[in-house]
C-alpha positions as CSV (number, residue, x, y, z in Angstrom):
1,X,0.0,0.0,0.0
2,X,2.9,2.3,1.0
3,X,4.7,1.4,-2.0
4,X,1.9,2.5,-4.4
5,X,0.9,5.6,-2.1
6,X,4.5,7.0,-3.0
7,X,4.3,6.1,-6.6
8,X,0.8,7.9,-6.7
9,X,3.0,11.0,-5.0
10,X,6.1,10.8,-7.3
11,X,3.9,10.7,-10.8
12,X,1.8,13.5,-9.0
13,X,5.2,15.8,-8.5
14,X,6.2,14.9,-12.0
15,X,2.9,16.1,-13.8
16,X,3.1,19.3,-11.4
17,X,7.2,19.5,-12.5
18,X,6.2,19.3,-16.5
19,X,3.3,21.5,-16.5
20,X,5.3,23.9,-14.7
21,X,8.1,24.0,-17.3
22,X,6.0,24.4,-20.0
23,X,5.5,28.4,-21.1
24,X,3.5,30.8,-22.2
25,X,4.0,31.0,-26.3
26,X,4.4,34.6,-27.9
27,X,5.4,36.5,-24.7
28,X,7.1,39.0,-27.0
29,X,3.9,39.9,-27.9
30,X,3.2,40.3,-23.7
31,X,2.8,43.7,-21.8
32,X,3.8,43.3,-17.8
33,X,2.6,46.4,-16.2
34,X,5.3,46.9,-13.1
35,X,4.8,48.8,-9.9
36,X,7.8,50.5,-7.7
37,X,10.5,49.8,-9.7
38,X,12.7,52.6,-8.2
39,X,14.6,49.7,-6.7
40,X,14.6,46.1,-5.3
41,X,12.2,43.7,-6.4
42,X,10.6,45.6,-9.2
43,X,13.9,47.4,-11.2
44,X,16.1,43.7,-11.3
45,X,12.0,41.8,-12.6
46,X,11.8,44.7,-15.1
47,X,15.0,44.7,-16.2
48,X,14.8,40.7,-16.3
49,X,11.4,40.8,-17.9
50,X,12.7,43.2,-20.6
51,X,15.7,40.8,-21.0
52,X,13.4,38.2,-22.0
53,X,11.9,40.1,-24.5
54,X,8.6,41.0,-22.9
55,X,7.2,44.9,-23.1
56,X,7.7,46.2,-19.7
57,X,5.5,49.2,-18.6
58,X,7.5,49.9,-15.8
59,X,6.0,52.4,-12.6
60,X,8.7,54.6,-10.7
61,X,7.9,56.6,-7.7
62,X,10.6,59.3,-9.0
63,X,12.0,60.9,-12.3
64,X,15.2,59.7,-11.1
65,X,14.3,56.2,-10.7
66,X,12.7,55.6,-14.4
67,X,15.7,58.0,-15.5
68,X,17.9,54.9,-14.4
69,X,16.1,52.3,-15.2
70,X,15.9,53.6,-19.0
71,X,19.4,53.7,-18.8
72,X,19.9,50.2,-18.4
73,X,17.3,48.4,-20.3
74,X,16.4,48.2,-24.2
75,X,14.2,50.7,-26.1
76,X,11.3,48.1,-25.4
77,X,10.6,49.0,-22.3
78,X,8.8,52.0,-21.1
79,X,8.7,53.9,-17.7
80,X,5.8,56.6,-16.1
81,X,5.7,57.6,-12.6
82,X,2.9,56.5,-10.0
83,X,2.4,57.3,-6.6
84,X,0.2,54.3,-5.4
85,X,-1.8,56.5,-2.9
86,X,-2.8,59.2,-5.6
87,X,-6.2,58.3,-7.0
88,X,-5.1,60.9,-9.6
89,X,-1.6,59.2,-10.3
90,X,-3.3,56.2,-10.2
91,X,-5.9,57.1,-13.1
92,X,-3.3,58.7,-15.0
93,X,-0.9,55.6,-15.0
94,X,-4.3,53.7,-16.1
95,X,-4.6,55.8,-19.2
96,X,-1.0,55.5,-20.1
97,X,-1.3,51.8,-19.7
98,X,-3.9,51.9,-22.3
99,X,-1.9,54.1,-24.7
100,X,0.3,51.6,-24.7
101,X,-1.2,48.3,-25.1
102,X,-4.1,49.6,-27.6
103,X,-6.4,46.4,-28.1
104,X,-4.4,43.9,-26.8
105,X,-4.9,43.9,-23.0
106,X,-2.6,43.8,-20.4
107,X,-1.0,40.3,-19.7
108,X,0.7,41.0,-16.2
109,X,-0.3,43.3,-13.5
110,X,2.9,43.3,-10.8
111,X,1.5,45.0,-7.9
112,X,5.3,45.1,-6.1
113,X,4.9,48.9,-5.0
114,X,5.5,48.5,-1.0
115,X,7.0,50.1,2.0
116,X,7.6,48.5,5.5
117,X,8.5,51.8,7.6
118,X,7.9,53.2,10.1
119,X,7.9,50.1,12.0
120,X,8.7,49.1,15.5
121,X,6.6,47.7,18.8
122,X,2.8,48.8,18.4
123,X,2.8,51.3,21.6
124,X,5.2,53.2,19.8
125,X,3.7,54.0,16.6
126,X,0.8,56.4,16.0
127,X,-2.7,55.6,14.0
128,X,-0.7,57.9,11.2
129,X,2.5,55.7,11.3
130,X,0.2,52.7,10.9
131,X,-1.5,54.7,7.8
132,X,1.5,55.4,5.8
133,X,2.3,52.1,5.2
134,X,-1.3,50.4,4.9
135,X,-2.2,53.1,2.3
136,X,0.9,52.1,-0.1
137,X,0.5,48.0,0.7
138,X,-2.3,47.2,0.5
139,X,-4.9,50.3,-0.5
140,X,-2.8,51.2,-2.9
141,X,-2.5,48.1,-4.2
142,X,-6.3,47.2,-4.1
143,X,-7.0,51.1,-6.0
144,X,-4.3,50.3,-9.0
145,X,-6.1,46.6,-9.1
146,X,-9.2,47.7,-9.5
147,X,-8.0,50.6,-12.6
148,X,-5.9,47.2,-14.1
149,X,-8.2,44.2,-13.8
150,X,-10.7,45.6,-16.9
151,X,-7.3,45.5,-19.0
152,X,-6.1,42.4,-17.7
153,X,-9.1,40.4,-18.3
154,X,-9.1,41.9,-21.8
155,X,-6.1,39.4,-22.3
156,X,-6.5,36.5,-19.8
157,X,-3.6,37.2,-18.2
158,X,-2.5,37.4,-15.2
159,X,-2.3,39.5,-11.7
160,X,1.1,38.8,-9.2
161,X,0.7,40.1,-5.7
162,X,3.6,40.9,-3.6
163,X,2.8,39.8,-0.3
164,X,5.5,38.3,2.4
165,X,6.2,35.3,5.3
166,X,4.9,38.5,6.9
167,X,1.6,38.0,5.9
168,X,0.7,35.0,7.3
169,X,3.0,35.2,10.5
170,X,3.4,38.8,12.0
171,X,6.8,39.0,13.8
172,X,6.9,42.8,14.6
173,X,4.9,45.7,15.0
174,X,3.5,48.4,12.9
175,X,1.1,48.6,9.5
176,X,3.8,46.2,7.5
177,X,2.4,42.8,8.9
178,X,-1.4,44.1,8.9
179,X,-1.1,45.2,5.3
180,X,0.3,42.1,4.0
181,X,-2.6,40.2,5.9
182,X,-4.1,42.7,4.0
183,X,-2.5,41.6,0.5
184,X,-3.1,37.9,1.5
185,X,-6.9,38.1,1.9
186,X,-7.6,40.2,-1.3
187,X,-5.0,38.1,-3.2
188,X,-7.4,35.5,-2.4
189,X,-10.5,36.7,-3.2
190,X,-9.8,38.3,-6.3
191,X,-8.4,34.7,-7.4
192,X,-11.8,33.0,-7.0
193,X,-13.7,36.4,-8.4
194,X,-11.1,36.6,-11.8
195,X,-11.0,33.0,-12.5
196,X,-14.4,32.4,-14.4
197,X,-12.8,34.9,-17.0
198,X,-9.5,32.8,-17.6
199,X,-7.0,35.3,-15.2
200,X,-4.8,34.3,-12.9
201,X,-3.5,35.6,-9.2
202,X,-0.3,34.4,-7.6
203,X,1.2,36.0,-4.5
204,X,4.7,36.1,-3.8
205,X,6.0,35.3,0.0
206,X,9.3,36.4,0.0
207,X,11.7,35.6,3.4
208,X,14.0,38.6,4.7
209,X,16.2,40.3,1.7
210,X,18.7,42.9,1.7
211,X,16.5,45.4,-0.4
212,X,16.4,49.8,0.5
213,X,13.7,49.1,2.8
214,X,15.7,46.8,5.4
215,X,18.6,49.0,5.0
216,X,16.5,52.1,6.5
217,X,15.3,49.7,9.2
218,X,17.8,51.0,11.7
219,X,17.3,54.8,11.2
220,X,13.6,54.5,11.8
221,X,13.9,52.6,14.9
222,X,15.8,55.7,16.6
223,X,13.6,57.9,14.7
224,X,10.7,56.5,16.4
225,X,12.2,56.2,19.8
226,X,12.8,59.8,20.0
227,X,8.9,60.9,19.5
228,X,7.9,58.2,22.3
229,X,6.5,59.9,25.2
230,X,8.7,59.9,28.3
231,X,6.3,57.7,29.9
232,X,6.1,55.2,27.7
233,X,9.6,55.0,27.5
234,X,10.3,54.4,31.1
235,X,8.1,51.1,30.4
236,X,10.3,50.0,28.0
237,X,13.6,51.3,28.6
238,X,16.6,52.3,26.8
239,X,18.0,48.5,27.3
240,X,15.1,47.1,25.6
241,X,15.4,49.7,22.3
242,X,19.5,48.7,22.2
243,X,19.0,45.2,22.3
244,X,15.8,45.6,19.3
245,X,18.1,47.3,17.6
246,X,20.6,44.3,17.9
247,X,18.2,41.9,16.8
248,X,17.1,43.7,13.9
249,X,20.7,44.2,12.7
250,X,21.2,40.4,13.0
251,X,17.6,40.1,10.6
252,X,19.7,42.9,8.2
253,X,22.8,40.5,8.4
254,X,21.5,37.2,7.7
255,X,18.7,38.6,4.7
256,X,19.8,37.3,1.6
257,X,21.3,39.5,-1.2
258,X,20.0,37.3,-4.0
259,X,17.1,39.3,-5.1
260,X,16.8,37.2,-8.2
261,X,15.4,33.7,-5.9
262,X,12.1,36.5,-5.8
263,X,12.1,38.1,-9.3
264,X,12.5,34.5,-10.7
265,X,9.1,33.2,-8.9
266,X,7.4,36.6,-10.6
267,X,8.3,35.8,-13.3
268,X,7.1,32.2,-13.1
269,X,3.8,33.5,-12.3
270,X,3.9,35.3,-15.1
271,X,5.1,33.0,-18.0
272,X,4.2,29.7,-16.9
273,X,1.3,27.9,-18.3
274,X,0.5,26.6,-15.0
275,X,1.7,28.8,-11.8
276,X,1.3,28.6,-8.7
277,X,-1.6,30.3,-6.4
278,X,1.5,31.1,-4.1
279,X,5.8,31.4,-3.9
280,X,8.1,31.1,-1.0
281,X,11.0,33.3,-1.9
282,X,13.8,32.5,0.2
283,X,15.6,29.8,2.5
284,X,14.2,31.4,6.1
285,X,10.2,31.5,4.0
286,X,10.6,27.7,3.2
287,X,12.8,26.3,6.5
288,X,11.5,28.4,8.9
289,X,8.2,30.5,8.5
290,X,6.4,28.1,6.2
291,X,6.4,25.4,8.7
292,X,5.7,28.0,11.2
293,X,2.3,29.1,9.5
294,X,0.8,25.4,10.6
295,X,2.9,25.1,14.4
296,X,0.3,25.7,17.6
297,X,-0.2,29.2,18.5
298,X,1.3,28.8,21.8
299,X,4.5,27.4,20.0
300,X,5.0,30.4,18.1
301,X,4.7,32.9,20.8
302,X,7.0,31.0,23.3
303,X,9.9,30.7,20.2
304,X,9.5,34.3,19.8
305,X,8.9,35.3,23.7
306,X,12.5,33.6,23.6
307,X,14.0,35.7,21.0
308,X,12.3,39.4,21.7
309,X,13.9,41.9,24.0
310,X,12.3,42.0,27.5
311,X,10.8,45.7,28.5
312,X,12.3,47.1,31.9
313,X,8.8,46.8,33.6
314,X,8.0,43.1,32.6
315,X,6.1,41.1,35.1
């Protein structure tokens, strides 16, 4: 019985392996509508995508950013500027998006636009702090979605959401973790919503990367330390915001600089006749938080009782 239980497994893994492999035919004839692709993530998939041959429409918060990533790439690809939370920037881009692509529809829609500061324990954030990173993570992504999906379903193709490990286990405080919970649950139900009409939704779980964001991480912890109010602070202590710091600079040191391990499962999603609903990005996503994400409650939160800081006034 065992014996034919692992054989039913093995051909199972080797249909999933083949129809993986196989691609998407004419993707020079594709148009991948980027977001954030200043840096990280979304400037090495556009400048991979383009590489490939498919017609980028790449999104840069700043002149400066699509200045560079002209620089770099072929005379297929083309760069606007969005701001995510702008409903005006956000209708704009649309336009320009259709300007581009004519009849053809739009075969990828990369929501990667993201942001992860400020950040730090809950009581020392604001409702604003909390605000500025929920309206570029997940509103934003939900407001350029909704302007996209028309032109996406126009071509069957497909929608990749950047989400995180982050969004199914929240490690630290702040609007990151909610947003990406956020990401998770409208990832979802746009799936079951776009696939009567042939289009696709994948979201990406990358682990802990080296990207601009983590490399800020530091600053904004002493940033946010210095508005907490004196009483407050006295709760917590000066010990306790040292030895954050510490463990967030052991996070920085041990995030992996290989960018490409997440740009590679975008651009699966995207060119793969069969992808996946969802990617693990990253040795820490697949040996640590992915088995996490099914561990006891109680489990979790004595592993990380373990690891976090202790305040000065802890009972």
């Amino acid at each position: 019985m065992w014996l034919y239980l692992a054989a039913l497994l093995g051909l199972y893994f080797l249909r999933r392996w083949y129809q993986e492999r196989q691609k998407v035919e004419n993707l020079t004839e594709k148009f991948v509508f980027i977001t954030g692709c200043d840096s990280g993530f979304g400037n090495l998939l556009a400048r991979q995508l383009d590489a490939r041959g498919l017609r980028v429409l790449a999104a840069c918060l700043t002149q400066k950013g699509a200045e560079q990533l002209d620089k770099v790439t072929s005379e297929r690809l083309k760069t606007s500027i969005l701001d995510v939370t702008s409903k005006e920037s956000v209708a704009a881009a649309t336009e320009w998006v259709k300007g581009c692509i004519g009849s053809k529809g739009l075969w990828g829609l990369v929501n990667n636009a993201g942001t992860a500061l400020p950040s730090g324990p809950n009581e020392w954030l604001t409702k604003d702090d909390f605000a500025k990173v929920i309206n570029v993570n997940l509103l934003g992504m939900i407001d350029v979605t909704l302007h996209m999906v028309p032109l996406v379903r126009r071509a069957r193709g497909r929608v990749v959401n950047i989400s995180s490990t982050n969004g199914r286990l929240a490690v630290f405080g702040g609007g990151y973790c909610p947003s990406k919970f956020g990401v998770e649950a409208f990832s979802d139900s746009l799936r079951q919503e776009l696939h009567p009409f042939g289009v696709q939704v994948s979201i990406i779980e990358p682990g802990g990367f080296q990207t601009t964001i983590a490399a800020r991480a530091l600053e904004n912890l002493k940033n946010v330390w210095n508005r907490v109010p004196s009483d407050i602070k006295e709760v917590y202590g000066k010990q306790y915001l040292e030895n954050y710091c510490k463990i967030a600079q052991y996070s920085i040191n041990i995030a992996s600089s290989k960018l490409h391990l997440v740009t590679d499962c975008m651009e699966h999603a995207l060119t793969s006749c069969s992808p996946r609903t969802r990617y693990s990005a990253g040795w820490d996503a697949k040996l640590l938080y992915v088995p996490a994400f099914y561990f006891p409650t109680s489990i979790v939160d004595f592993v990380m009782s373990c690891i976090q800081p202790k305040p000065a006034q802890a009972v």
